[in-house]
C-alpha positions, -999 to +999 in steps of 0.1 A: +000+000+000+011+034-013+014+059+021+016+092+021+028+108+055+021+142+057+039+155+090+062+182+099+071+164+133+106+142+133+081+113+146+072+110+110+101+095+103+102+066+124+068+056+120+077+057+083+098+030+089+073+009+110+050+010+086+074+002+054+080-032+084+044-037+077+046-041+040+034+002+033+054+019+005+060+053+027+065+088+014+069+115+034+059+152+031+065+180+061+042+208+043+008+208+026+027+222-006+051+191-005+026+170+002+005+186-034+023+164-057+018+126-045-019+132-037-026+109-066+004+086-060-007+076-025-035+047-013-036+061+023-028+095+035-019+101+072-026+140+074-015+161+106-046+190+106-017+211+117+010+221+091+034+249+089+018+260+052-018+254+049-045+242+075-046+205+067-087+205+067-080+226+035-056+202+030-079+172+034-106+193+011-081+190-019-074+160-014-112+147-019-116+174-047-088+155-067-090+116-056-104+089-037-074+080-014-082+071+016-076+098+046-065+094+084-064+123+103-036+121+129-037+150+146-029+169+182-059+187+184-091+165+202-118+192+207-147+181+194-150+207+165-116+197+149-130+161+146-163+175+130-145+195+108-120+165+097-146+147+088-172+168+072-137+178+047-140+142+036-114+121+060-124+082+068-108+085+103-099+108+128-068+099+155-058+120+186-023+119+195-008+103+212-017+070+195+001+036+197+011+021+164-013-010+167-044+016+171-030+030+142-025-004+121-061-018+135-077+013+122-065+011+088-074-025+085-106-013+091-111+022+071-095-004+046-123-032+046-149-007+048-136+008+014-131-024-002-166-035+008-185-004-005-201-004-036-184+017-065-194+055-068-193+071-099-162+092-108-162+127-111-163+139-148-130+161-156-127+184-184-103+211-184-114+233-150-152+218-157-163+194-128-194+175-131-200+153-101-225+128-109-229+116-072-238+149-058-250+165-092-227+193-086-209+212-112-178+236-109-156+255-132-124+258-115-133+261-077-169+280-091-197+263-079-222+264-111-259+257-102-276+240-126-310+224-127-320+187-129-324+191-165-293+212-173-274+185-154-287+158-172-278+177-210-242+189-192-237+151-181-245+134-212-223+158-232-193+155-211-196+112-209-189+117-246-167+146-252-154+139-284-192+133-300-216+154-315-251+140-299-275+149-321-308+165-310-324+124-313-300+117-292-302+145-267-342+142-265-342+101-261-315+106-227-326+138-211-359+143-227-370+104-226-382+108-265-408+140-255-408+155-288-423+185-275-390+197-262-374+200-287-365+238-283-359+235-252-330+220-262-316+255-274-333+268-246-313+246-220-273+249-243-286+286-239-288+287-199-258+264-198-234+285-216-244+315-194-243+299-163-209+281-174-196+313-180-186+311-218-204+297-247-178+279-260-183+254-235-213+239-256-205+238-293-234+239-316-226+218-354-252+231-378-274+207-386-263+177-368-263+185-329-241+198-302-209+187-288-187+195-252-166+226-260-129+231-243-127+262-228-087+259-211-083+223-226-056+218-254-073+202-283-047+179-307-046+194-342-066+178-369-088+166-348-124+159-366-154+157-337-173+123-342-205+114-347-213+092-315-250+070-319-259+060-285-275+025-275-304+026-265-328+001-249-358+014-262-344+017-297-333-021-307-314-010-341-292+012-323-257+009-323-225+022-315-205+040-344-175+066-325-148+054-344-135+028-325-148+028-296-165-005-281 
C-alpha cells in the first residue's frame, strides 16, 4: 500500500519506517505544498490537521476534490470541532495523538475493509477546470460552484460522458428528454442557460445541422482533430448501435 505521511514532526520518520515493516510503501511530506504532488500517488494518507503552510482541513478538502485515497487524520488537536470539521472535509478517520502504532495499524485495516466492501461510486467527470459530479450532481468551473437544474445537469452530463461526439438533437431528446418530442426547443433553450451559467459559450458547441458537442474552454485540443459522430444505445431503440470510431 502506497502511504503518504504528511507530517512536519521528526516522529514522521520513524513511523515511516514501522509502517514500510508492515509491508506500506511510505512517502513523506513536512508541508501541505510538499505534500500537493503525491496526492494521486498515495492509497492512504496520514494527514496532521496542523501544518506549517496550509491548515490540513483545506488540505484534506483537496485531497477529496482531486482523488479517492483514503484519509486518516492524525492529529494533536481533540476538541470536538476539529473532529467534525476533519470529517465533514471528507477524512475516513480521525486519531488524537498520542496514538500507539497498533491503534493506528487496526484502524486502517478497518477504514481499509470498509472501502473495499462499499459499492463503486461514480467518478467525477473532468474536463479542463469543468467538474461535473455525478454523485452529488454538482458542477464547478475551477473552484466556481455552477448551479444547474435537474435538467441542465442531465444535458451537461451526457455531453461531457462523450466529449469527443456530436449527440445529435435524437439523441439529446431520447437521454434527457426520454423521447418528449415537444421539447425540442428547449433543447436550445437549455445549451442557452448552460453556456451563461458556465460562463462562456464555447463550453457547448453547436454543429449546424447535426447537434451539439462539449466545447474546451482551457483544454488543449490535438490538431486535426475531426469531432465524431457518437449513436448512443439505447434500450428502447433495438437498431441502435454504436458508431465513434473505434470505440466499443
Amino acid at each position: 500500500m502506497r502511504t503518504l505521511i504528511v507530517e512536519p514532526d521528526a516522529t514522521a520518520e520513524s513511523l515511516g519506517r514501522t509502517l514500510e515493516r508492515h509491508g506500506h510503501e511510505v512517502q513523506i511530506a513536512p508541508t501541505g505544498e510538499r505534500a500537493r504532488p503525491l496526492f494521486r500517488w498515495a492509497d492512504l494518507i496520514l494527514l496532521e490537521l496542523e501544518l506549517p503552510d496550509i491548515d490540513g482541513v483545506m488540505i484534506c478538502q483537496e485531497i477529496r476534490s482531486e482523488q479517492d485515497a483514503v484519509v486518516i487524520i492524525t492529529s494533536k488537536r481533540s476538541a470536538e470541532v476539529d473532529k467534525v470539521l476533519g470529517l465533514q472535509a471528507g477524512s475516513d478517520d480521525y486519531l488524537v495523538k498520542p496514538f500507539g502504532v497498533r491503534e493506528l495499524l487496526a484502524r486502517i485495516d478497518a477504514v481499509m475493509r470498509r472501502v473495499r466492501q462499499a459499492p463503486e461510486q461514480p467518478r467525477s467527470m473532468v474536463h479542463g477546470p469543468l467538474r461535473i459530479d455525478p454523485v452529488g450532481h454538482e458542477v464547478y468551473v475551477g473552484t466556481r460552484r455552477v448551479h444547474v437544474t435537474r435538467k441542465e445537469f442531465k444535458l451537461l452530463h451526457l455531453l461531457a460522458s462523450a466529449p469527443d461526439a456530436v449527440l445529435t438533437r435524437e439523441q439529446i431528446m431520447s437521454e434527457v428528454w426520454e423521447d418528449d418530442w415537444t421539447a425540442s426547443r428547449t433543447i436550445d433553450t437549455h445549451v442557452s442557460m448552460l453556456r451563461r451559467k458556465l460562463g462562456s459559450g464555447d463550453w457547448i458547441i453547436t454543429v449546424r445541422g447535426v447537434g451539439f458537442r462539449l466545447g474546451s474552454v482551457g483544454v488543449p485540443t490535438p490538431l486535426h482533430k475531426e469531432p465524431r459522430r457518437l449513436a448512443l444505445l439505447d434500450a428502447g431503440h433495438p437498431g441502435g448501435e454504436l458508431s465513434a470510431g473505434g470505440m466499443s
